[in-house]
N, C-alpha and C positions, 0 to 999 in steps of 0.2 A: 504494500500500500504506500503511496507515495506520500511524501510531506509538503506541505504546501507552507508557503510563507505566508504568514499573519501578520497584521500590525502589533499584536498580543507580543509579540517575536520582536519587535523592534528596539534595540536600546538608544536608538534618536544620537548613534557614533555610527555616521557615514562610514567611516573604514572599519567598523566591528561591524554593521549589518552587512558590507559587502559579503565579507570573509565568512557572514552563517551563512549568508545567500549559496556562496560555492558552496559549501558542505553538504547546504541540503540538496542541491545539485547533482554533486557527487554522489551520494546517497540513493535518489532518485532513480538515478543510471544504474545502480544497482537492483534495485528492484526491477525495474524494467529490463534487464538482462536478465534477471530469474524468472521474469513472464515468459522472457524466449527462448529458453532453454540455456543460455550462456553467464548463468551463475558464476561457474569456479573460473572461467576466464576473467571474470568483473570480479571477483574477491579479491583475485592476485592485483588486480589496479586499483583497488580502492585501497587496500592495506598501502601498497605503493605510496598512493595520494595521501592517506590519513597521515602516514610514517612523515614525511615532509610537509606536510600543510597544517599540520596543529603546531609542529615548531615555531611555525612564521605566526600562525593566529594567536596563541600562543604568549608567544613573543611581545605580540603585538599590544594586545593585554595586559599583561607584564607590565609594560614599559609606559603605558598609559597610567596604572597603577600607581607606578615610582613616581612618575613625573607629576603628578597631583597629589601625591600622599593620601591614596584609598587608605580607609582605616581598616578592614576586612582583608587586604594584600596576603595576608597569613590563609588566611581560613579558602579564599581562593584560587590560590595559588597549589592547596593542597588540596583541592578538590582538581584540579590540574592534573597535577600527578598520579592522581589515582585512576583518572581517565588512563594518564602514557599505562600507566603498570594494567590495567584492564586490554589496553590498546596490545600490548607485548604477548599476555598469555594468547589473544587472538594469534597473534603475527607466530607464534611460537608453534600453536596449535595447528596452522597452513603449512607451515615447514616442513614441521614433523608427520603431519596426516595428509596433508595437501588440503583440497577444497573439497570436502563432503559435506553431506545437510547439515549436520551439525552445526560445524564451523558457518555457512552459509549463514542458518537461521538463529546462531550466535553476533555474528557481527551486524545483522539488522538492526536487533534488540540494543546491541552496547549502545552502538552509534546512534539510533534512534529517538532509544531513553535519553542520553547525553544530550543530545542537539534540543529534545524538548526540556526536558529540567533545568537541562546548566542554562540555556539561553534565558528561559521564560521564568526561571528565577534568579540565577544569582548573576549572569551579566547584565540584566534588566534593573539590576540594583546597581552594578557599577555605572551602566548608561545612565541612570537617575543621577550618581553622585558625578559624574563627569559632565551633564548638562550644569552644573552648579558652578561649574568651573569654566565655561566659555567654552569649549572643546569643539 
């Protein structure tokens, strides 16, 4: 099922809404490869894409963070991390098994869960505190 972008999704930070926008993108493209039968090909590129594009998004967040003195910078930061270490047993899990349903109807769910929870609460709160700031 695909994710559609919401203004609910919005954190009102032009360069953070871009960056969910690809994700759910990417996302997207996966499911729609699992409609057509081209799952385990779309898992190897999306791990691919998550592997390098949460660094930069990431990143990106981070730095926005620092540069305003979010007071939360802890608590989100390690909701971060727990994403990469959920992100790894995936990429771990495709190495060693390759792309089976499992893994397939694993990486939906992380990534899914993640893109609606983390966006729709806790970067919705940094976009709240970062409009406060001119950004």
């Amino acid at each position: 099922m695909a994710i559609e972008w919401r203004n609910d999704l919005s954190t009102g930070i032009d360069k953070i809404d871009s960056q969910h926008k690809e994700l759910i993108s990417r996302v997207n493209l996966l499911f729609e490869s699992c409609g057509k039968g081209r799952a385990k090909e779309e898992v190897k590129e999306t791990l691919k894409f998550l592997q390098d594009y949460v660094v930069v998004h990431f990143g990106t967040e981070e730095d926005f963070m620092s540069k305003y003195g979010y007071p939360d910078i802890s608590d989100h930061k390690a909701k971060h991390k727990a994403f990469i270490a959920d992100f790894l047993v995936l990429k771990n899990q495709f190495e060693t098994q390759g792309a089976n349903l499992t893994l397939i109807t694993r990486t939906n769910k992380v990534v899914v869960d993640w893109l609606i929870q983390h966006i729709g609460n806790v970067d919705k709160k940094l976009g709240a505190f970062l409009k406060t700031k001119s950004v």
